[in-house]
C-alpha positions in Angstrom: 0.0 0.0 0.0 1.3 3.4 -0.6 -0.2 6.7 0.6 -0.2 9.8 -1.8 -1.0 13.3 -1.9 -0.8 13.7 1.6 -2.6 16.9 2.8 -5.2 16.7 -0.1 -8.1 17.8 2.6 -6.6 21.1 3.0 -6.3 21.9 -0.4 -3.1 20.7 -1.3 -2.1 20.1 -4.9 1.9 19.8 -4.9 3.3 16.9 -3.1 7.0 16.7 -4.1 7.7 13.9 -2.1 5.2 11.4 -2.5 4.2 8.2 -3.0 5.1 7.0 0.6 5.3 3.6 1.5 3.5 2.4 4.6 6.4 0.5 6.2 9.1 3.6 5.8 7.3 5.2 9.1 6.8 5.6 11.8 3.5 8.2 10.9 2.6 11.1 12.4 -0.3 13.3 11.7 -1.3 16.9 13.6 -4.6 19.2 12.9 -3.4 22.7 12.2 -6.0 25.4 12.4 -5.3 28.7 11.1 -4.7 31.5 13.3 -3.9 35.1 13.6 -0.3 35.5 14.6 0.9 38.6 16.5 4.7 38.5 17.1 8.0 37.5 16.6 9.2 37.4 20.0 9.4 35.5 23.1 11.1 33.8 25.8 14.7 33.4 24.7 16.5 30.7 24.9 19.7 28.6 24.5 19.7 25.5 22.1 18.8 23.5 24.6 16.0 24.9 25.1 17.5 26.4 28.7 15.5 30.0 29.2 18.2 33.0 29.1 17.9 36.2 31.5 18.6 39.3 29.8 22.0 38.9 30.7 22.7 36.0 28.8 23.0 33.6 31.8 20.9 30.0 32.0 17.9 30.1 34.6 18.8 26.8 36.4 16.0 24.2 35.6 14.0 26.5 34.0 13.1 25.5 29.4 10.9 26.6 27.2 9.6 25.4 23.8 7.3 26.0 20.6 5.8 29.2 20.1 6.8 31.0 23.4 10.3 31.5 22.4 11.9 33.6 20.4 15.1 33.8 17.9 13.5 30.6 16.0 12.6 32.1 12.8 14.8 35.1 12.5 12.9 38.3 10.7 10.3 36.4 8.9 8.7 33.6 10.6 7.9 30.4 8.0 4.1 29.9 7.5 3.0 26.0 8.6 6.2 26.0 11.1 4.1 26.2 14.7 3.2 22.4 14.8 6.9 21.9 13.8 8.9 24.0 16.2 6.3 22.3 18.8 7.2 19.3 18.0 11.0 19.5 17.6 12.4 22.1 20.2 9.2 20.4 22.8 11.1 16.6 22.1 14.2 18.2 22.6 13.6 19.8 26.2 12.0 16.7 27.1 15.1 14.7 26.3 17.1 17.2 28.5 14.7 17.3 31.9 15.3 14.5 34.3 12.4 14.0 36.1 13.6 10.7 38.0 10.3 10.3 39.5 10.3 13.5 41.0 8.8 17.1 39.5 11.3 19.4 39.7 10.6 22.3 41.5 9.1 25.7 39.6 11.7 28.4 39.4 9.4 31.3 40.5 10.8 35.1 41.0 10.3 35.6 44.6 8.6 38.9 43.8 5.9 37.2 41.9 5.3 34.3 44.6 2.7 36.1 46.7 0.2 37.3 43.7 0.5 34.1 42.2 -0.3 31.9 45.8 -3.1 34.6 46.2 -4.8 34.3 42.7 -5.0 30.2 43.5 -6.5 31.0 47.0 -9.8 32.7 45.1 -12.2 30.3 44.1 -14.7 31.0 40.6 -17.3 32.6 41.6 -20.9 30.5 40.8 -24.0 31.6 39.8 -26.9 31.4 37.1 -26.2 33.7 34.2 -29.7 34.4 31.9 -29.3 35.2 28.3 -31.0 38.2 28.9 -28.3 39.6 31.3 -25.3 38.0 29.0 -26.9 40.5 26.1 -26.5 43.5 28.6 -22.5 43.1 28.7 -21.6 43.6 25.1 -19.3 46.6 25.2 -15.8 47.5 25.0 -16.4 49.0 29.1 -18.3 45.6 30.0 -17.8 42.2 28.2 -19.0 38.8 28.8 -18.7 35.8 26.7 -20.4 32.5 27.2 -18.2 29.5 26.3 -19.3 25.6 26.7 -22.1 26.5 28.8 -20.0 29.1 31.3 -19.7 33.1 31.4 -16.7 34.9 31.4 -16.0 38.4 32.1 -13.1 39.5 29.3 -13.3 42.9 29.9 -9.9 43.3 31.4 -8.7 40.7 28.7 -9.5 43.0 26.2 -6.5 44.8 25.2 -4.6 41.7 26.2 -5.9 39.8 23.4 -2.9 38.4 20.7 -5.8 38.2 18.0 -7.0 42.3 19.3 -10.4 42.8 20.7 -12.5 43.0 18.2 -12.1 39.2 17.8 -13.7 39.3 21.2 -16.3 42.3 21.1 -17.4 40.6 18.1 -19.3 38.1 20.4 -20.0 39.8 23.8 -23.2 39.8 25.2 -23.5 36.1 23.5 -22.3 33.0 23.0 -19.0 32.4 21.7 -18.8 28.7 21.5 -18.3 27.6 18.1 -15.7 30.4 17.0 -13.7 29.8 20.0 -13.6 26.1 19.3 -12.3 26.4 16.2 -9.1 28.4 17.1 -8.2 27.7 21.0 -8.2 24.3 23.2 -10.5 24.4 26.0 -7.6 24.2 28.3 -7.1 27.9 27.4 -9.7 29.2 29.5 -8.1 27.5 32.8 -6.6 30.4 33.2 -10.2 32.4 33.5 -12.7 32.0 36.8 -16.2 31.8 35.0 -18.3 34.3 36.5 -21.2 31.4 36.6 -23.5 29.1 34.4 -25.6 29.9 31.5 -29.4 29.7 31.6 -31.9 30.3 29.5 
């Protein structure tokens, strides 16, 4: 059996190094979604994967990988290289951290400790959300967005957005679902207390 034209769902017509054969793997295969990219920055780091400080010097036990660094691409960043600089520079950390059974302990400035322990402390605050309030928070001042069932107050998150706030704005006051799906991982919003549940 040999497979050919590889990526032909996405629209692919030039496939300069097909046929494969099945035994020559092993295969891997990744989803890749389109999205808005907003910089050519990041954490930088050795090529080990080792995160600098500005100084140049190695923050002990402390690596980074995929999109979050920096220096990668040089000036122009290759389109279709995310899932690959994931994959390769992530591998390579992991080869380099030795766990031994143990989780190495987070290297945390110490001015950054306190906020951090405090934000944990604060549970998500619960309650029953109507549709009828959710439309009444559909500005730039005052925005809510109902994801998978849950509100969230992105008002603050605004400006903060990589993809700008529009992308947001464009679906406050309702439910965001499907849009957000398509672009983030629902592991994304771990970082967000919902504010409570949607009703109708």
């Amino acid at each position: 059996m040999k497979l050919r034209q590889v990526g032909r769902t996405s629209g692919g017509k030039s496939f300069h190094n097909t046929p494969y054969e099945k035994d020559s793997g092993p295969w891997f295969a990744g989803h890749v979604t389109p999205a808005l990219h907003y910089t050519m920055g990041g954490i930088k780091v050795n090529e080990q994967g080792e995160v600098l400080r500005a100084d140049g010097t190695v923050v002990t036990g402390l690596y980074a990988a995929g999109e979050s660094v920096g220096g990668v691409h040089g000036e122009n960043r290759l389109g279709g290289n995310a899932l690959t600089e994931c994959a390769v520079f992530g591998r390579l950390v992991g080869q380099r951290i030795q766990l031994n059974g143990e989780v190495p302990a987070a290297v945390v400035p110490a001015e950054v400790t306190p906020v951090v322990a405090a934000a944990a402390a604060v549970p998500a605050g619960e309650r029953k959300v109507t549709r009828a309030e959710l439309a009444k928070h559909a500005s730039k001042a005052d925005c809510w967005v109902s994801l998978y069932g849950k509100v969230y107050d992105f008002t603050d998150f605004l400006e903060e957005h990589p993809a700008g706030e529009e992308a947001i704005l464009e679906y406050g006051g309702k439910d965001g679902t499907e849009i957000f799906d398509k672009v983030h991982t629902r592991a994304m919003l771990d970082d967000f207390d919902p504010l409570g549940e949607l009703v109708d």
